[in-house]
N, C-alpha and C positions, 0 to 999 in steps of 0.2 A: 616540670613541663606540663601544661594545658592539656587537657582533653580535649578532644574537638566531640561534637554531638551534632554530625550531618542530617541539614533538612530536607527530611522527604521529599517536603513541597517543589523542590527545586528539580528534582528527580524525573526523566523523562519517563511518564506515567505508560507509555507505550511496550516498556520491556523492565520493567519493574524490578520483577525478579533478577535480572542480570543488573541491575543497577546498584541493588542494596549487595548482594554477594563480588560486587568489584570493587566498591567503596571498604564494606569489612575486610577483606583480603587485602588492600591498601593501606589498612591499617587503622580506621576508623575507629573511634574507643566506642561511640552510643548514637543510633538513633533517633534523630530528634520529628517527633509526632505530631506538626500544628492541626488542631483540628477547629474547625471553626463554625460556628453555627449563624452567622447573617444576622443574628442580632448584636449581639455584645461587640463585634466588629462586623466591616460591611462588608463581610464576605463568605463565601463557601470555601471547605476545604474535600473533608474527607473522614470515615468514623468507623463503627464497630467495625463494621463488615471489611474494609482493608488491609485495618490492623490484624484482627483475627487471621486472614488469609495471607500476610507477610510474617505469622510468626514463626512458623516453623521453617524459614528460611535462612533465618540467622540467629547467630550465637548471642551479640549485640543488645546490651540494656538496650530496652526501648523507652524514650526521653516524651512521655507526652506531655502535650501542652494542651488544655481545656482552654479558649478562648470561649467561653459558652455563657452564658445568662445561667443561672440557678445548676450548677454543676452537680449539683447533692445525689440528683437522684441518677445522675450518669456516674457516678461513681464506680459502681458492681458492673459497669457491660465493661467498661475500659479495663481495670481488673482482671476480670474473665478474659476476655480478650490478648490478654498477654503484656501488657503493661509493667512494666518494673518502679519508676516512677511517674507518679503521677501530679500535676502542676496545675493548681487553681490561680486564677486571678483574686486579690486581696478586694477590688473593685466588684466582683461577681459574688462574692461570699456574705448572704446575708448572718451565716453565723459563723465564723470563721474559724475558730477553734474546734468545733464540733464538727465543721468539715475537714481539718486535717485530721482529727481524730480518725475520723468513720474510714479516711485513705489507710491508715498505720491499722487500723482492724483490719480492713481489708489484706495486710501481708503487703503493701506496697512504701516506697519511699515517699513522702507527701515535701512536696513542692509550693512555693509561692511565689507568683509574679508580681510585676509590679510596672505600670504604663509607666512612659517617662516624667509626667507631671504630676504621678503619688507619691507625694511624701515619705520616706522611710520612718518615719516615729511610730507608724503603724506597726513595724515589726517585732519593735522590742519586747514587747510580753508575750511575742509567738515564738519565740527564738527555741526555745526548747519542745517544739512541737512541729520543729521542721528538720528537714534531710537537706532540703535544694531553697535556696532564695533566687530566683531568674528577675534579672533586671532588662528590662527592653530599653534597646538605644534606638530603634525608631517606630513608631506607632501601631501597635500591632493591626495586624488584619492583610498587609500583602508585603511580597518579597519585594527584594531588589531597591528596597529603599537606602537614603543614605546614612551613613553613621550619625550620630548627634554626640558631639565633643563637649558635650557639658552634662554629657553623664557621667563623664569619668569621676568627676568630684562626688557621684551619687556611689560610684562601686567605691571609692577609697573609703566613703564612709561608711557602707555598710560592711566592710570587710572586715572596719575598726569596731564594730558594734560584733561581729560574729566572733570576736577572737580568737580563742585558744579551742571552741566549737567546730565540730566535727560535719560542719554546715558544707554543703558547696554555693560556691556563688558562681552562677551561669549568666552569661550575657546574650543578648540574641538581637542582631539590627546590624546590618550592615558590615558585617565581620570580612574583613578580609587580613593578608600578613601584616599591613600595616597597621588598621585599627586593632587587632589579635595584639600586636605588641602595648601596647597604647592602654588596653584592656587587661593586660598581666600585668604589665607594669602599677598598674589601680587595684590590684586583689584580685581579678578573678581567675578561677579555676577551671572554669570550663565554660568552652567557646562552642556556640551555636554559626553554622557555618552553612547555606543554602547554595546559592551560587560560585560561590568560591569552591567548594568542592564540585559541585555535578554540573557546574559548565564549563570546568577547564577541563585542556583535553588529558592531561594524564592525574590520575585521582592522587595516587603513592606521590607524587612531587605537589601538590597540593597541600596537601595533608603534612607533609612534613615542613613546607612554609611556616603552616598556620601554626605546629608547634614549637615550631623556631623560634 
């Protein structure tokens, strides 16, 4: 069975607190963290200071995602912060190794993404210096977009490249029950879910679709 890893983003910012404590008691497995910084995508999200102030509200790995230009030196606030793992883009990463390294110093999970038009041959000599591979099925930088069906042939491949590794493979774009199955069916292991979880109206019957 899939993990689901609910996205904040999607989350009605207005009552926060009741929002992440109904989604975990629904059964949520991980918090999923887009934080975005307006350049490396075109948009704003959300940073230290939210995470910090939503950790001590749940039990819940917190799943973040660096959308950010030169991620290096934000390393230690997300960390501090309360971060479990932590997810660079392979595109952001002028040194790349040496930035997952500095994450697994840091006591965290170190993650890698990947837009939908990078190539996976980049991953292969990282394989052993990561925890999470996150594959985006549609463009990062805003919600609500649609799935993109010719990723799937990207997750079966990279799932076949992670083997017998003790890697996760996360998906994040457009997830719903249907593409959720679509997406397990291809290798991955854990699903990034925004709307499908916090804009339907009962979380527990959501959540248990998407692990269906």
């Amino acid at each position: 069975m899939a993990l689901v890893s609910a996205s904040l983003l999607a989350a009605d910012f207005g009552c926060l607190k009741e929002e992440i404590k109904s989604v975990e008691k629904a059964g949520c497995d991980w918090l999923h963290l887009d934080v975005m910084d307006g350049h490396f995508v075109p948009n704003l999200s959300f940073g230290v200071p939210v995470i910090k102030s939503i950790r001590p509200i749940s039990d819940m790995p917190f799943d973040t995602h660096l959308m950010v230009q030169n991620p290096d030196e934000m390393l230690p606030w997300f960390a501090e912060a309360g971060s479990d793992i932590i997810t660079v883009h392979l595109e952001a990463c002028q040194d790349v190794i040496a930035t997952l390294s500095k994450i697994r110093t840091l006591g965290k999970k170190a993650g890698l993404s990947l837009r939908p038009q990078t190539p996976i041959s980049g991953l292969e000599p990282l394989l052993d210096k990561l925890d999470l591979i996150l594959l985006m099925t549609v463009n990062p930088g805003f919600g609500g977009q649609s799935f993109m069906p010719d990723q799937l042939q990207k997750i079966s491949d990279v799932r076949a490249m992670i083997g017998a590794r003790k890697i996760y493979l996360e998906v994040d774009g457009g997830i719903n029950p249907q593409t959720a199955k679509l997406c397990c069916d291809a290798g991955a292991d854990v699903l990034v879910a925004g709307s499908a979880v916090f804009k339907a109206n009962n979380y527990s019957e959501a959540l248990a679709a998407l692990k269906k």
